[in-house]
N, C-alpha and C positions, 0 to 999 in steps of 0.2 A: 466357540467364536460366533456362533448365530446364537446371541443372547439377545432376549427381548427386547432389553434397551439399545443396544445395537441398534434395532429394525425399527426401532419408536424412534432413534436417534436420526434416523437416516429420512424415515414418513416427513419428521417435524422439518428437516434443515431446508432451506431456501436460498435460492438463488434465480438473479433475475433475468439471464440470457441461454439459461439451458434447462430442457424437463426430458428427466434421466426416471423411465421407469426402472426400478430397480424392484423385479417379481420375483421373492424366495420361493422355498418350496412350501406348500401349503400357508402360506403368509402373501398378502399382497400388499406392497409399501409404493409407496410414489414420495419423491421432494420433488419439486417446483425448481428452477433457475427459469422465472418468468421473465417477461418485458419488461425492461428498463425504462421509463418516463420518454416519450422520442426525442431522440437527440436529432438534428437539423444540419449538425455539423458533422462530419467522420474525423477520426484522430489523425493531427497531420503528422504527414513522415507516414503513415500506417496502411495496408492492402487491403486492412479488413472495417469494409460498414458496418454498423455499429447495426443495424437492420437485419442482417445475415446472423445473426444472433438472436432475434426472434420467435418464439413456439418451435424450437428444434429442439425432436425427441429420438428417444433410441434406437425409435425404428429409422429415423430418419438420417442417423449419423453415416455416413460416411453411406457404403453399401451393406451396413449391418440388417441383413434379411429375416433374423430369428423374430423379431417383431418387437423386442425388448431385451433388456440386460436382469440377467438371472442372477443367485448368488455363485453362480458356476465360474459368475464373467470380473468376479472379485478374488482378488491375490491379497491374501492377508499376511503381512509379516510384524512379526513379535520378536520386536528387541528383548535380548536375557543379558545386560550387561556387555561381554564383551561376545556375545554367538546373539544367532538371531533363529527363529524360528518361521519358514515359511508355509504357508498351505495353498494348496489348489493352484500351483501353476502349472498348469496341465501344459502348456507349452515350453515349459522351459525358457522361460522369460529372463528367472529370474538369476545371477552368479553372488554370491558372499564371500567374503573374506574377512574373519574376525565377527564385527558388528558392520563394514561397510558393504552396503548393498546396491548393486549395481542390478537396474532394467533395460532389457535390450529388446524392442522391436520396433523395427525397423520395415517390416513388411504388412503387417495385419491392418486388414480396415474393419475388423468391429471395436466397437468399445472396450473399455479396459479401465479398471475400477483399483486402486491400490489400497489397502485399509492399511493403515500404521496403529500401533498399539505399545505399551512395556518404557523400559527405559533403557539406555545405554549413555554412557563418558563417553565411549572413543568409538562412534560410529558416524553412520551417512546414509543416506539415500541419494543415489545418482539414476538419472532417468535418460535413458534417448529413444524415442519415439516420434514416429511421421505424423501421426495422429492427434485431433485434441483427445481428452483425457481427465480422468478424476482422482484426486487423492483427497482421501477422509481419515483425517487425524480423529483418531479416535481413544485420546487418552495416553499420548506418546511424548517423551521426552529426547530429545538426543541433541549430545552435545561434540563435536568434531574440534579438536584443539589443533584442526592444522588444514581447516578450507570451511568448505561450507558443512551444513549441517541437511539441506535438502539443498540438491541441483536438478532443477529442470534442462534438459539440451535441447527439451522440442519445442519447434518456432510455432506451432498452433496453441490453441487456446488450452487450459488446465484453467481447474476449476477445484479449488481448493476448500474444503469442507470442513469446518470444527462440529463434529457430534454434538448431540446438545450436552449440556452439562460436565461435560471433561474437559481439563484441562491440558492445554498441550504445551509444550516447552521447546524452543531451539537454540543453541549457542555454539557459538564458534570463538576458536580460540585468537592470541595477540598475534599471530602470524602465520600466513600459510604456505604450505607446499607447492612447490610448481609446477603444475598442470597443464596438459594439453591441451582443456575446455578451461574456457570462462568460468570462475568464480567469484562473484563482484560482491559477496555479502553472505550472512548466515543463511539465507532462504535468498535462491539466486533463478530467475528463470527466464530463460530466452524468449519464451512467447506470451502474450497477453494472459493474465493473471486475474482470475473473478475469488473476491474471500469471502464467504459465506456462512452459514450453519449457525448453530444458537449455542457454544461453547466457546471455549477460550484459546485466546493462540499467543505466547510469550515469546518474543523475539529479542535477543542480544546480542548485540553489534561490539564483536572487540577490536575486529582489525578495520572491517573495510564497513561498507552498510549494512546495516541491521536488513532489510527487505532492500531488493534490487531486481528490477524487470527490465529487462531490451526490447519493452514493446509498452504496452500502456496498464494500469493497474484499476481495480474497480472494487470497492469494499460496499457491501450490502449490507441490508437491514438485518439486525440482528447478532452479529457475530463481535464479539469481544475482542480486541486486538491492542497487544501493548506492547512497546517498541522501547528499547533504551539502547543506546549507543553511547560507550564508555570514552573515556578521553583519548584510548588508545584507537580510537574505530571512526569513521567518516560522517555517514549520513544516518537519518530516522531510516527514512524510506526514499531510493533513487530510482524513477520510473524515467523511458527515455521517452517515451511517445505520449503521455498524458497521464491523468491523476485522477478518478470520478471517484466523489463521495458519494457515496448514497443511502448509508445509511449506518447504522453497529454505533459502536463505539470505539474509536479510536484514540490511544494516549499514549504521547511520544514524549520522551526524555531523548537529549541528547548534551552530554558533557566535552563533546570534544571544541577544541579552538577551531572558527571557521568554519563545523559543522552546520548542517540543514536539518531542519525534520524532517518538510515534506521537501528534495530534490526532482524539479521536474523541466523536463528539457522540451516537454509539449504545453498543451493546456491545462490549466487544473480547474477540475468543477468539484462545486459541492451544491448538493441537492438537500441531502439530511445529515442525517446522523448527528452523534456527538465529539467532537473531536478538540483534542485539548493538546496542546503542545507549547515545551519548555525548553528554549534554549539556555547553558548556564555559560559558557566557551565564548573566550575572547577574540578578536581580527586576527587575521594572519598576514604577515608582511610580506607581499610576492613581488619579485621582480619580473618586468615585460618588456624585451627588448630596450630595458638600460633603464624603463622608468619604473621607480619602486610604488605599488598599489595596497591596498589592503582589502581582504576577503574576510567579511564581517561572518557572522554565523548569521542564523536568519532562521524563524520557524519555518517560514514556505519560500523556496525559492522557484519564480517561475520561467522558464523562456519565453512562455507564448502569453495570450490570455488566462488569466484568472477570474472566475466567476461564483457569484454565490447565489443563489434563490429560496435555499432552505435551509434549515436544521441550523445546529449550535457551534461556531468556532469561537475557543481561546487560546489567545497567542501571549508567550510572555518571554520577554528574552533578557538578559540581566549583563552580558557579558559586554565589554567593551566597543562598542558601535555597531551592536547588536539591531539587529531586524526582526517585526513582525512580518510581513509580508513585503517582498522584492520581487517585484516583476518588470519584463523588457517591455512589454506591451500594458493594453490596459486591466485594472483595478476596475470589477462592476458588480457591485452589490446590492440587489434586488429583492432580497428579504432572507429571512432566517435574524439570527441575534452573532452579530461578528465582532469580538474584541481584540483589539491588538496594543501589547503593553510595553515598552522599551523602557529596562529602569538602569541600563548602565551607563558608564560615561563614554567622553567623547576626546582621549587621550589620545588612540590613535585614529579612528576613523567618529563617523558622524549615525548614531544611531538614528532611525527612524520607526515607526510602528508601520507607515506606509508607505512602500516607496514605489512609484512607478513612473516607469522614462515616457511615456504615452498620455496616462491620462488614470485619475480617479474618480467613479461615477458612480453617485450614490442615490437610487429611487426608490427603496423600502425596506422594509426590516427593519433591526436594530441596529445602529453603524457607534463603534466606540475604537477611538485610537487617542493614545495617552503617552508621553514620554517625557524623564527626567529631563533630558538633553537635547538639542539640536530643535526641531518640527515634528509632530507629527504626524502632519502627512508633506509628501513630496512631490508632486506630480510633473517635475522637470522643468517648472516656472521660477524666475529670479525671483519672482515678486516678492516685495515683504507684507505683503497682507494677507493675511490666512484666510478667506473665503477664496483666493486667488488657486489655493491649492489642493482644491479638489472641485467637483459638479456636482450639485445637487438637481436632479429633477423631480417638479412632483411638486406638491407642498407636504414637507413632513410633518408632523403634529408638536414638534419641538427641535432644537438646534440651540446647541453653543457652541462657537468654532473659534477657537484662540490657537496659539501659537504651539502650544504645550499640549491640547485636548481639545478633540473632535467629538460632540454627541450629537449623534441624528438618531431621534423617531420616527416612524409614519404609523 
């Protein structure tokens, strides 16, 4: 288990709101979960500043007094198919049945490191813990045909780790078992969620979302993340308290009708990264108190603000009154290269590539929105003149804005 690459895997991985010394024996390694760019805002709905999350290390976790996390303070378990294989939990943390494994603590305040490894069809990882917390996929597959595939229960922070260079895989099946805990997706977790490391992480959505947090979600530089969500399964990824890009690569497929890529009931920012999302799924006809509506799919849906200031988005949605970006509040694009492509019809509902009930505001970057049908951009004005519907500030270095296709330079 303490293979070099392991410990090169662990030195290399980064993340930007926590630094986890991790001192093996005669090996000394360190990753970074450095500062995040300062945010101004805190996540709304949410207890925790985004501030409180800054230059905290091992020593500094909770009342962990050893000075640092050793390889002592990591619990390594290796899926074998249907049995699993655990090491080093010297507390008795950890109970199995089969391939699913359940973690219980409930009382410890030092750190606590899970390494996943092997493969397993019919397993899980369940977690409940008072503490935040690290899990480092480190080469693991598992697939749960009847809930989730990892369940978080702990409302603090996890901090989820791809190795460098391995690939990791999760899948959950077309329907689940009924639970006493929340399971809202193949990777499901109750507290704020950082993704990290310089390896890969494979998520599939059959029933419900592919990725699902009850608190706010945050993907960092470096980390590979690919997301599909099948026609039997809901959302990309459903965060409840916000969405921060900031960096990897992220690429969501989602085939279902009415589905979302990115599901966000806070604000969504993007800073960097590369992030590429496909809707293919048609409106859904919903009825609300006697009046019938229809719930488009959309690659991002937002409740709050949505903002961009870096890195690369492509949006492309093809299904029946399909959306690139839906938000309640404002559309503010301030640099990065932002594309958003609506190529389906407008049968039952009204495609847009932009849509926002507030306001669309555009001062630098690349800004492109394109669609077969309907406008688009949207910004909640009648008006029929297309400069009407959206704000440019600034002087961009080019612009063409017609009815069909939005290009702004700066």
């Amino acid at each position: 288990m303490k293979s070099n690459r392991f410990f090169s895997t662990l030195r290399l991985a980064k993340l930007s709101f926590l630094q986890y010394a991790l001192l093996a024996k005669n090996i000394t390694y360190m990753f970074l979960m450095g500062t995040m760019l300062t945010l101004t805002i805190s996540c709304e709905d949410d207890d925790t500043d985004f501030s409180a999350y800054t230059l905290v290390s091992a020593a500094d976790d909770d009342d962990d007094t050893n000075g640092g996390t050793t390889d002592n303070d990591s619990i390594f378990i290796a899926y074998h198919g249907n049995s699993v294989t655990v090491t080093n939990d010297k507390n008795g943390y950890v109970t199995t049945s089969g391939a699913d494994v359940t973690v219980t603590d409930t009382e410890s305040e030092g750190t606590m490191v899970l390494v996943l490894s092997g493969s397993t069809d019919d397993g899980s990882l369940l977690v409940y813990r008072t503490k935040k917390y690290t899990i480092v996929l480190n080469g693991v597959s598992i697939t749960n045909a009847d809930g989730a595939a990892i369940n978080n229960q702990c409302s603090k922070s996890l901090y989820l780790v791809c190795a460098d260079g391995t690939e990791n895989t999760l899948t959950d099946g077309i329907s689940y078992t009924e639970q006493s805990f929340d399971e809202k997706g193949t990777f499901f977790s109750e507290g704020q969620t950082y993704f990290s490391g310089g390896g890969t992480l494979t998520v599939n959505g059959n029933c419900k979302n592919a990725i699902a947090c009850d608190d706010y979600i945050t993907i960092e530089d470096g980390v590979i993340i690919n997301v599909t969500t099948s026609t039997t399964g809901t959302n990309g990824i459903k965060a409840n308290d916000g969405m921060f890009i900031n960096g990897g690569t992220l690429t969501i497929d989602v085939y279902s009708d009415g589905g979302r890529g990115i599901r966000c009931e806070g604000r969504t920012t993007v800073t960097g990264g590369t992030t590429t999302i496909t809707t293919t799924g048609n409106c859904i006809q919903e009825t609300v108190e006697g009046v019938i509506d229809y719930k488009s799919a959309a690659c991002i849906k937002s409740d709050s603000i949505f903002t961009m200031s870096g890195g690369m988005l492509t949006m492309t949605s093809t299904g029946d009154g399909g959306k690139g970006v839906r938000c309640d509040e404002n559309i503010e694009i301030s640099g990065g290269t932002f594309i958003a492509k609506t190529m389906g019809s407008d049968d039952e509902a009204k495609p847009k590539a932009v849509k926002s009930d507030t306001g669309i505001i555009v001062s630098g970057g690349s800004f492109t929105a394109t669609v077969k049908k309907s406008w688009a951009c949207d910004n909640g004005t009648e008006s029929e003149i297309p400069a009407d519907r959206l704000t440019i500030q600034g002087t961009p270095s080019s612009k063409t804005i017609t009815k069909k296709s939005v290009l702004i330079t700066y």
